[in-house]
Steps between C-alpha positions, in 0.01 A plus 500: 500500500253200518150565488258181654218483653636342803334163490824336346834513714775642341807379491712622809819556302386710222649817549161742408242703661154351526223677409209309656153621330224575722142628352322598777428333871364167580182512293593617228820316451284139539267670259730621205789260537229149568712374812569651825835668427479848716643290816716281361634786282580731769619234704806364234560854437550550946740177451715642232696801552549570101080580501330779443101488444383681204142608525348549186294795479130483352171615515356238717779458745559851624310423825723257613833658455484588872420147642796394266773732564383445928536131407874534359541765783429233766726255335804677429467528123520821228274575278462725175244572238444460098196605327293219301563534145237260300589256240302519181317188582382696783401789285338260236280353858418837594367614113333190433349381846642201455376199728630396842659208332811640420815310578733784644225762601364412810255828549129463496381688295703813256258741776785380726780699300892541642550775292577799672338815463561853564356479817616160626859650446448753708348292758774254473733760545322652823504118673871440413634895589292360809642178539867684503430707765398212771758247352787671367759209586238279280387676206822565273303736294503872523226753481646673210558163325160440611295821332717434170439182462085564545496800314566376168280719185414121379665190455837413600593392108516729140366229288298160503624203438704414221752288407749765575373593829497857737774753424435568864515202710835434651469130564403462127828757379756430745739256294632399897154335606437164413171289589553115622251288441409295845660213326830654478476596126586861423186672313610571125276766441333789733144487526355803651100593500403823526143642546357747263 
């Protein structure tokens, strides 16, 4: 599997599923990602049949879940879900109220948080379980996949980071995945961030 943001084409001949990122509709796409992506994402993912979009789940973007998964409806595309699971830079931004100035974090201030909470799961969960019901040839999620998935006790990971990394996180344990580099260069070590 290939995960992109969709902005790059990918070679036809490589043999992978796509996993095309998607953060929320039009708005919030141009605002988190700094270039209109949303339309040009969804429309390399309608032109390749190895795509999938992968909406990333967080507290700010559960509103347009429905818009999005209409959107991939409309052009033929599947879609499935992930929660957002900050990085400890985003953790250190949310502690410290860092400034706007920050050169991967494009929120406006840490009041804008991703992190879910008890209650955005469950709302998340309502829009998708709803989602599923008026586009079940779209979503390839299911309900019970769905109310797992946003009814976790906490976070997703047993520890924080380390230099030896989760005990529980399968792309992190699995001696079978292996992260390329967009340059072709296979990753030596796994970094995974995990929120506290």
């Amino acid at each position: 599997m290939v995960h992109t943001n969709g902005l790059r084409k990918i070679n036809p001949e490589l043999p992978f599923r796509l996993f095309v990122s998607i953060w929320g509709g039009q708005e919030l796409s141009q605002k988190w990602r700094g270039v209109d992506s949303y339309a040009k994402a969804l429309q390399a993912a309608s032109d390749d049949p190895r795509a999938i979009i992968n909406y990333t789940v967080n507290a700010q973007n559960i509103e347009d879940i429905h818009t999005v998964v209409r959107d991939c409806a409309e052009l033929g595309l599947t879609i499935t879900f992930q929660v957002y699971s900050p990085t400890s830079d985003y953790n250190s931004y949310l502690s410290e109220g860092l400034s706007t100035n920050h050169k991967f974090i494009r929120s406006d201030n840490p009041e804008g948080n991703l992190v879910m909470t008890h209650s955005d799961d469950k709302r998340a969960a309502d829009v998708i379980c709803e989602a599923i019901d008026e586009y079940p040839d779209t979503v390839i999620f299911t309900k019970a996949l769905t109310r797992w998935t946003f009814n976790r006790p906490g976070v997703f990971f047993d520890t924080v980071i380390s230099d030896n990394g989760p005990t529980e996180c399968l792309a992190a344990n699995d001696p079978n995945h292996r992260h390329i580099e967009y340059s072709g260069q296979q990753e030596t070590k796994k970094h995974v961030a995990m929120a506290q």
